[in-house]
C-alpha positions in Angstrom: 121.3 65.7 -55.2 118.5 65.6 -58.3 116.5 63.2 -59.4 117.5 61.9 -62.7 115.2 62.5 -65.5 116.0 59.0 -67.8 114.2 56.2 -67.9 114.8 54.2 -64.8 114.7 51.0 -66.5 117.5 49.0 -68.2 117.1 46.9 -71.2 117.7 43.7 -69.1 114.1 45.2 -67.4 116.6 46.5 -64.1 115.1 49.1 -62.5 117.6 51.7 -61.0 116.9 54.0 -58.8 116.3 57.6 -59.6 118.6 58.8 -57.7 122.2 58.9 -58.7 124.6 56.4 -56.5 126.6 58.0 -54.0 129.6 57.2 -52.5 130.0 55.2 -50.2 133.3 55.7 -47.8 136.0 53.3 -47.0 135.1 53.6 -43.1 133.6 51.2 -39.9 130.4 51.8 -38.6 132.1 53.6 -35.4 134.1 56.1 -37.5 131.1 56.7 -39.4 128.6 57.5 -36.3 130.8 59.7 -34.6 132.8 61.1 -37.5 130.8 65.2 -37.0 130.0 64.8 -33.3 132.0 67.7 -32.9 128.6 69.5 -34.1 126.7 68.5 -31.6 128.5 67.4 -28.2 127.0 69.0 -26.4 123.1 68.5 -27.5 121.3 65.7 -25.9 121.7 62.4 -27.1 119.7 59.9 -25.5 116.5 60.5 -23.4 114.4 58.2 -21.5 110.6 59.2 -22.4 109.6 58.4 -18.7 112.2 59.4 -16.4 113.9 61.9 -18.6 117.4 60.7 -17.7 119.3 61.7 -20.8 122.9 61.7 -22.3 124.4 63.7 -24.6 126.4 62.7 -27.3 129.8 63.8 -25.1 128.7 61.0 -22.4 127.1 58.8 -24.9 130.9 58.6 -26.7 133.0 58.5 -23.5 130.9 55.9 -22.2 131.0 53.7 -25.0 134.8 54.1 -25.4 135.1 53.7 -21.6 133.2 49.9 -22.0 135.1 49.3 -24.9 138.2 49.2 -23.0 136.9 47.4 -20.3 135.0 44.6 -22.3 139.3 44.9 -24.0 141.0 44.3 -20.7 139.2 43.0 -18.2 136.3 40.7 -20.3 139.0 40.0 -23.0 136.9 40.3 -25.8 139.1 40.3 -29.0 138.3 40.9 -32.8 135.7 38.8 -33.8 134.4 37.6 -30.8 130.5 37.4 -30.3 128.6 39.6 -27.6 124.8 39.3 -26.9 122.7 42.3 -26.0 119.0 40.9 -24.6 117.2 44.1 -22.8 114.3 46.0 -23.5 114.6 49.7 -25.0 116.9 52.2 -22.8 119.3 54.9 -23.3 122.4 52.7 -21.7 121.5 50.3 -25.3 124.1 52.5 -27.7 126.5 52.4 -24.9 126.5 48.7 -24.6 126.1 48.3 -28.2 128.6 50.4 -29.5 131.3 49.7 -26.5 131.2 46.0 -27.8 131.8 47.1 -31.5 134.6 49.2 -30.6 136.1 46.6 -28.8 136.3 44.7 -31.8 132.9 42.6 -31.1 130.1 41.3 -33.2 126.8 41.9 -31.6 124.0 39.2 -31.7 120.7 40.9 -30.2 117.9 38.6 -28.5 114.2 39.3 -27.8 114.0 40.5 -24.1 110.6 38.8 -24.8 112.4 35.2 -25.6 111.6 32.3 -23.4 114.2 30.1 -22.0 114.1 27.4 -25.5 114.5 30.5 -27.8 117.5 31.4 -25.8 119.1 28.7 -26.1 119.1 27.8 -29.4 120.8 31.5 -30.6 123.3 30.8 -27.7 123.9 27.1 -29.6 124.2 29.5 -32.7 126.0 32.4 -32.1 128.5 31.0 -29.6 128.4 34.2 -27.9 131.5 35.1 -25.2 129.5 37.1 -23.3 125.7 38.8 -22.8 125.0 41.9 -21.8 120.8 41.5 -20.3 118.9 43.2 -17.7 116.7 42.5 -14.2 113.9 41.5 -16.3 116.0 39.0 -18.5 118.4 37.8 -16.1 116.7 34.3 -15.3 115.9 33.3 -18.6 119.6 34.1 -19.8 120.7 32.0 -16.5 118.6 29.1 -17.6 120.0 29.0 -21.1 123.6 29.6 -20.7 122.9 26.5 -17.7 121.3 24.5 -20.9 124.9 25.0 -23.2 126.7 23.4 -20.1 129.0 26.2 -20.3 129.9 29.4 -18.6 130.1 32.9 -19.7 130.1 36.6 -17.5 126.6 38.2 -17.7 126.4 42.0 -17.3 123.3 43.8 -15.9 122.7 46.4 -18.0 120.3 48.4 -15.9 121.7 47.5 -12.7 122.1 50.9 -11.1 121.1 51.1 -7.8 121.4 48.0 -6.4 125.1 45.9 -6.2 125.7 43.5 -8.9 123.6 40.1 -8.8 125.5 37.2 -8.0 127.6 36.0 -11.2 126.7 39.0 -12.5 128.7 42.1 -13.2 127.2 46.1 -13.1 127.1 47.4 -16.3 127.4 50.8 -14.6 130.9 50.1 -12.9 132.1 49.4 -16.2 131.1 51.7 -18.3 131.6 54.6 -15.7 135.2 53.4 -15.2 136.8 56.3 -16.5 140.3 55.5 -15.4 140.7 52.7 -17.7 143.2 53.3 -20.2 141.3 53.5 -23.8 144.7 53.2 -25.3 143.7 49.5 -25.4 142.0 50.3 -28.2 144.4 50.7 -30.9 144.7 47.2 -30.7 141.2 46.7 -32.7 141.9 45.9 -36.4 138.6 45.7 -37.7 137.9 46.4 -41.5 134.8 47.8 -43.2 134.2 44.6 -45.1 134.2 42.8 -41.3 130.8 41.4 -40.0 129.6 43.6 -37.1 125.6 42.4 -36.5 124.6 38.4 -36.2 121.0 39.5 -36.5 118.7 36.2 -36.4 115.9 36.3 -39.4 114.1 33.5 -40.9 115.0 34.9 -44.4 112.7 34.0 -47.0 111.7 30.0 -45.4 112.5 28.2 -42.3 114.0 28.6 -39.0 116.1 31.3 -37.7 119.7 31.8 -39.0 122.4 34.4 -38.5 122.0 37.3 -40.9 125.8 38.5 -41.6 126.0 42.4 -41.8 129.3 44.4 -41.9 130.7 47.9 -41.4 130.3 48.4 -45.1 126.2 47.0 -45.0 125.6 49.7 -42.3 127.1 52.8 -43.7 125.7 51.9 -46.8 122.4 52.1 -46.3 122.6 55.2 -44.0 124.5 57.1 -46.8 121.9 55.8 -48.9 119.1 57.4 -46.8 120.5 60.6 -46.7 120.0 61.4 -50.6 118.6 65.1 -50.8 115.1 65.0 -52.0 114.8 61.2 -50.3 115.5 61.9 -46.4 113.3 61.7 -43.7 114.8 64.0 -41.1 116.1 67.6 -40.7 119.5 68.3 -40.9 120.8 69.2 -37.1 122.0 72.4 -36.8 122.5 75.0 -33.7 119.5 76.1 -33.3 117.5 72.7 -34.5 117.9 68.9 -33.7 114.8 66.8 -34.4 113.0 64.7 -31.7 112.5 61.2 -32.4 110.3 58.9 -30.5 111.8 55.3 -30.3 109.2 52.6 -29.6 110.2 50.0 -32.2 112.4 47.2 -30.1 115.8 48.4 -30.3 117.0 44.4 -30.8 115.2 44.3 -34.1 117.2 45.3 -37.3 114.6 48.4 -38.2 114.7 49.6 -34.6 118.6 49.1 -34.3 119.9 50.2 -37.6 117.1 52.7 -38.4 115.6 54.7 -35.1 118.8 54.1 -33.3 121.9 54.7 -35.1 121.1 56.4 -38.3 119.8 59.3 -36.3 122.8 59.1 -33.9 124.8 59.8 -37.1 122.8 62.8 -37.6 122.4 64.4 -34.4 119.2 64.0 -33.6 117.6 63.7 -29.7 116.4 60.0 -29.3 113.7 59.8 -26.9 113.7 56.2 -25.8 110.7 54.0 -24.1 111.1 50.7 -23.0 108.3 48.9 -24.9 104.6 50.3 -25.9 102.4 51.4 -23.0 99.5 53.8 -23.9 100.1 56.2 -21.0 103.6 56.2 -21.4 103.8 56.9 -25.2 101.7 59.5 -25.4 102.6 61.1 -22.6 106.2 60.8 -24.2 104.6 62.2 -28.0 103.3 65.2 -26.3 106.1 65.8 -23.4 108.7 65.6 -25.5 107.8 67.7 -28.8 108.2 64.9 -31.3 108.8 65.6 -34.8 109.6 62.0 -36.2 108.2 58.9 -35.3 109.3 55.4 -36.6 105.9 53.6 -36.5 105.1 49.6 -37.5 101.5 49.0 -38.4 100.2 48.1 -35.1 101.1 51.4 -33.7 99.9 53.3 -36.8 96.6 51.6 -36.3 96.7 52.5 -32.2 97.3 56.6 -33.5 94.5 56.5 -36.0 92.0 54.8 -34.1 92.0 54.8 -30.5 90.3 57.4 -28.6 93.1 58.5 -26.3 95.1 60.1 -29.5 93.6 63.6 -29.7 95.6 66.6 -31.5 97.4 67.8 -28.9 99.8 64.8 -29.0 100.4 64.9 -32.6 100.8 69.0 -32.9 104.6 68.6 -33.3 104.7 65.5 -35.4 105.8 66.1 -38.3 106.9 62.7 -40.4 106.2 59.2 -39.2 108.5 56.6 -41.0 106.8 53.1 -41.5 108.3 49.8 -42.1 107.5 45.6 -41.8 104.6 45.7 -43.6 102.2 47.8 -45.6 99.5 50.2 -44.0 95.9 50.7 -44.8 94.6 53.7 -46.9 91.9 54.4 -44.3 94.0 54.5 -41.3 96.2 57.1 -43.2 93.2 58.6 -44.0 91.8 58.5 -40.2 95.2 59.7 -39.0 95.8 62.5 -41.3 92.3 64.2 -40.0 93.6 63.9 -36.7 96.8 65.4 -37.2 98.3 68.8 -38.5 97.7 69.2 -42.4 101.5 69.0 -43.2 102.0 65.6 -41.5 104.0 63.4 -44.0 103.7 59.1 -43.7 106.9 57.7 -45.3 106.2 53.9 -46.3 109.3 52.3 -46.5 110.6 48.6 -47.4 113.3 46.3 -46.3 114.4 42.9 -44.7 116.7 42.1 -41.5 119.0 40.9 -45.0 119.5 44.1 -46.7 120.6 46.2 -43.9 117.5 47.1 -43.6 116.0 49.5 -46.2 116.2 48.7 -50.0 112.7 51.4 -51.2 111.8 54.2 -49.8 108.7 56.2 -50.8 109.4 59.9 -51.5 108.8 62.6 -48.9 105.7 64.9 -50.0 104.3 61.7 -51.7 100.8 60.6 -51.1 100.9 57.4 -52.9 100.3 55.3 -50.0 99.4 52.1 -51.6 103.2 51.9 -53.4 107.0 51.3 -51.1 108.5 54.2 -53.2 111.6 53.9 -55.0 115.1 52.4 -54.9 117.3 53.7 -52.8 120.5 55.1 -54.3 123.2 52.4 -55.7 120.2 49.9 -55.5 118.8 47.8 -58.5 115.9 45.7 -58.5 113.9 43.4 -60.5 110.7 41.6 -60.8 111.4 37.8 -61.7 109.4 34.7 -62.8 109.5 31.1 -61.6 112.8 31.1 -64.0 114.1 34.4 -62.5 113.8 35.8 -66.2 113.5 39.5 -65.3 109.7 40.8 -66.4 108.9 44.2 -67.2 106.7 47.5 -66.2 103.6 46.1 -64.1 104.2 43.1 -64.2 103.8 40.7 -61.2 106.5 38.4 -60.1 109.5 38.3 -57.3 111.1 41.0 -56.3 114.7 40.9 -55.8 117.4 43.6 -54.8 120.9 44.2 -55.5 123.3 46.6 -53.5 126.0 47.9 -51.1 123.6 46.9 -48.5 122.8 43.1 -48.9 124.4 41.1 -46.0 127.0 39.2 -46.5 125.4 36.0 -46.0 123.7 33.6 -42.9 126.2 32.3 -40.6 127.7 29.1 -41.0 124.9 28.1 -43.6 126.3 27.9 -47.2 123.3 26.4 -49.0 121.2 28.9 -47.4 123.3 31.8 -48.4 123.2 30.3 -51.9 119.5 29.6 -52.0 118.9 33.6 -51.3 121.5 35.7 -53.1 122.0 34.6 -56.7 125.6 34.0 -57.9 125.4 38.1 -59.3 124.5 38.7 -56.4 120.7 39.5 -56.1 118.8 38.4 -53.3 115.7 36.9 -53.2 113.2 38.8 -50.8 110.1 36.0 -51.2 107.5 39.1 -51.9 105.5 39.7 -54.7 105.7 42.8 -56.0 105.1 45.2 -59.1 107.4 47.8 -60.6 105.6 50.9 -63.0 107.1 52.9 -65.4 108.7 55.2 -62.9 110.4 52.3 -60.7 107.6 52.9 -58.2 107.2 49.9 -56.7 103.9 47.9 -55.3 104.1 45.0 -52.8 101.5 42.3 -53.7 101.4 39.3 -51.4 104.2 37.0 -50.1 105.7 33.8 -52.2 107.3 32.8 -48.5 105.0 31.1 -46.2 106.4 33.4 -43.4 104.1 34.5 -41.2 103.7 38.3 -40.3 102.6 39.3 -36.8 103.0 43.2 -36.1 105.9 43.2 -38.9 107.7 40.2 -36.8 108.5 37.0 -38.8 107.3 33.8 -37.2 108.5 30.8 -39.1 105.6 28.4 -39.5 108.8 25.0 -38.9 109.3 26.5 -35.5 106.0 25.7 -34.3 105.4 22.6 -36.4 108.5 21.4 -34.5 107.2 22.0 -31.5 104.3 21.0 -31.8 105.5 17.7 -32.8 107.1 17.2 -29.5 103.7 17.0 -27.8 103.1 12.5 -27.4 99.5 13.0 -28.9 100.7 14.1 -32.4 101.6 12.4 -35.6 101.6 15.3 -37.8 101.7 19.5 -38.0 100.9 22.2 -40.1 100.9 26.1 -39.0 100.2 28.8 -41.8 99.2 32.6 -41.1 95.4 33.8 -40.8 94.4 37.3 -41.2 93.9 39.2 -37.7 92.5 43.0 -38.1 94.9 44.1 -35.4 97.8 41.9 -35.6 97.9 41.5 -39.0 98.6 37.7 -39.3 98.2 35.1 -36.2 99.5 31.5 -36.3 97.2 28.9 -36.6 98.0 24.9 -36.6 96.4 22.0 -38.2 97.2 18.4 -36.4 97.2 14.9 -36.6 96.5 12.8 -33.9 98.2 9.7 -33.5 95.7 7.0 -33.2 93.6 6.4 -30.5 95.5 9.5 -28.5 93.2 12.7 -27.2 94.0 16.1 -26.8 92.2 20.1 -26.9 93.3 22.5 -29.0 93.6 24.7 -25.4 96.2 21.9 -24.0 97.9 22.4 -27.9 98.2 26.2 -27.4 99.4 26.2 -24.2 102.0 23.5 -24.7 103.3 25.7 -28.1 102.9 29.2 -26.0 104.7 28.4 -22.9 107.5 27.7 -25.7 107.4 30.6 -27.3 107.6 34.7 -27.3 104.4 36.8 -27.0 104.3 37.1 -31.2 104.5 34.0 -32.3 101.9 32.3 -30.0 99.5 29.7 -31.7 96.0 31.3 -31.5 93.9 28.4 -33.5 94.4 24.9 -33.8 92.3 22.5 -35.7 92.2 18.5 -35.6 92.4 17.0 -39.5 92.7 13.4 -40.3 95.6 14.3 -42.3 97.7 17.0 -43.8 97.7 17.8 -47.4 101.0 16.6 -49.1 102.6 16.5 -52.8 104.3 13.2 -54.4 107.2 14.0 -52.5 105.8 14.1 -49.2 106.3 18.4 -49.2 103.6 19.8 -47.1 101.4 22.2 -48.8 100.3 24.9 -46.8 98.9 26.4 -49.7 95.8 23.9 -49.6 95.2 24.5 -46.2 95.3 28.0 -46.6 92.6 28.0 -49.8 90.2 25.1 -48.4 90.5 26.2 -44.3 91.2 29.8 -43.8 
């Protein structure tokens, strides 16, 4: 597939993407992953990085089936219904995963790091009929399901060696159950257009909500990745299959949709590690040979700077993909003196929304301080405060159209309408610029989202809980910079009168609340909180005369 050679600009200022569309087949994410695994049944699938138990993609598709037909019979899941996956990274995930989609399921995933209130609130949400967690979850899933005051199975997902919990069920016993008849299955009517992730985002404002993807979204943007002169992999053949090291949480849309199944579709080895330990990930890098790495920021920065990272562990590496925010030039820079000469960083850009990728930057390319290009059968456009579409270099909202924008949030009309445009664009809430070759250039954020190692932390979730606390009238949380984390929450509060309290007491009432990245780590006392006419706080002023 060439590049065109036109002018990748319309004259309604749409930017197209260079490459030419592809198509896009009629299919479900399931036929799609495992539609050439004849090629490569036999080549390892899965690998944990620390044990090296591994499956290969034989096992990995028996398994799945074999849980499919299980969660059919015996858990009577049916089309439509809602299952929720809340473990850390492991090589059972595309089992569980892909055994509830093939039963007919929609998957909501959780943070493993969510506290018991986070839990709940998604459970309130999704309605789930079942969730699939793990040792380390376990409690926290008990406690929320005990907050709905309802009752639904919980399977142990890593449950191996021990019997089943009590009110639990072994994951293991189910998926190894391979005298279940899979003729079940033909009962599963589900369509491409059908939703198959509820992945919870906070968009481009406010709290969570339930980010609608379908078979269609999926294969979409995989086919969309795999544009010659675009990808970021090697092609698997007999004597090749690349290594990829999977660190990014496996719940989160990049991790899931990116790291996880688009290289299962390919035929790559996954090498899988819970969550980031230094030992552990090196020891995985250099152990295992690996020749793509999907990286966030905060792991970039760890590779370029820390002293533990020496040559030897980057020898094979030969393309790191990074997404959730932009990197620095000088830890590119720092990191390509460390590595081999050849080593190519692939910025890339999307939202939990748009399946996730929209720009990609092109392989080879050493334009680091751009996102790339459209993908193929994706338009964009800059906007204005009028959405009037503005031209070459110009700054202004960047907005994207495609196969791969979700179908909407769940259950929230005026939401779905206040980010996808009645032709269909949706509104990302980032500034951006777009040159004369539809390069593009992120600028700074419109959305008062805050970014904490590429996670979204809605600045209403805090205020509202930090309005529960008796000593306070009034809240405001915005985003500071923080060299490592990129942005950190911090609040400004109101006292009520003649009520007393420490910022400490504030933090730790807010971070016993929440998970690890969206803890508070300033808070500062003001007399009051800067407002317009209409009473609309404006974090914008606190930003410019605080921070």
């Amino acid at each position: 597939m060439k590049a065109r050679r036109q002018n990748v600009w319309t004259e309604d200022n749409i930017v197209k993407s260079p490459y030419v569309d592809v198509e896009i087949p009629d299919i479900t994410l399931p036929e799609y992953i495992w539609r050439n695994i004849e090629n490569w049944v036999d080549k390892t699938a899965m690998v944990c990085g620390i044990t090296d138990r591994s499956y290969t993609y034989r096992e990995l598709y028996d398994y799945s089936q074999n849980f499919a037909a299980t969660l059919r019979s015996q858990l009577h899941i049916q089309d439509g219904d809602v299952v929720g996956l809340m473990t850390y990274n492991s090589i059972e995930y595309p089992i569980a995963l892909m055994g509830a989609i093939q039963a007919g399921a929609i998957v909501t995933t959780f943070s493993p790091a969510f506290t018991t209130n986070e839990v709940h609130r998604q459970l309130l949400l999704a309605k789930p009929k079942l969730m699939i967690g793990s040792l380390e979850t376990i409690g926290v899933i008990k406690e929320a399901i005990y907050l709905t005051e309802t009752s639904i199975p919980i399977i142990i997902a890593d449950n191996f060696e021990v019997d089943a919990l009590p009110g639990t069920l072994s994951f293991a016993d189910l998926f190894n159950n391979n005298k279940i008849d899979k003729n079940i299955l033909n009962e599963v009517r589900r369509k491409p257009e059908d939703v198959i992730f509820l992945l919870y985002s906070s968009g481009t404002t406010g709290l969570p909500k339930g980010v609608e993807l379908t078979n269609r979204n999926q294969v979409a943007n995989f086919i969309q990745q795999e544009a010659e002169g675009l990808k970021h992999f090697k092609d698997t053949t007999g004597e090749y299959q690349d290594s990829v090291l999977v660190v990014i949480p496996l719940y989160h849309s990049y991790g899931l949709s990116i790291s996880l199944l688009h290289n299962l579709t390919i035929g790559a080895k996954i090498v899988v590690i819970p969550k980031f330990q230094r030992k552990t990930f090196l020891n995985a890098l250099k152990d295992h040979k690996i020749s793509l790495l999907y990286s966030a920021p905060p792991l970039f920065q760890f590779l370029c700077t820390h002293p533990d990272v020496t040559k030897d562990h980057l020898t094979t590496l030969e393309r790191i993909v990074c997404g959730a925010a932009p990197l620095t030039t000088s830890y590119i820079k720092n990191l390509l003196c460390k590595a081999q000469p050849n080593l190519q960083i692939i910025q890339a850009y999307g939202l939990t929304e748009v399946s996730p990728f929209a720009t990609s930057m092109v392989p080879g390319s050493r334009d680091y301080a751009t996102i790339g290009v459209a993908l193929p059968n994706t338009e964009l456009r800059v906007v204005d405060s009028s959405d009037r579409n503005l031209g070459p270099d110009e700054v202004g909202e960047l907005h994207i159209r495609g196969p791969q924008v979700m179908k909407g949030y769940k259950d929230n009309p005026e939401a779905t309408m206040n980010a996808i445009t009645e032709d269909k664009w949706f509104r990302t809430g980032d500034l951006a610029t777009i040159n004369n070759d539809g390069i593009v250039t992120l600028v700074g954020r419109m959305k008062e989202l805050i970014k904490v190692k590429g996670y979204q932390v809605a600045p209403t979730e805090l205020e509202d809980i930090l309005k529960e606390h008796p000593d306070i009238k009034d809240a405001a949380v915005v985003g500071i910079p923080d060299e490592r984390k990129g942005e950190v929450p911090k609040a400004f509060v109101v006292l009520k009168d003649g009520y007393k309290t420490t910022a400490t007491n504030l933090i730790n009432f807010v971070n016993t609340k929440v998970a690890e990245y969206k803890m508070l780590k300033e808070v500062e006392f003001l007399d009051d909180l800067p407002k317009n006419l209409a009473g609309k706080l404006l974090r914008r002023v606190l930003l410019e005369k605080y921070c």
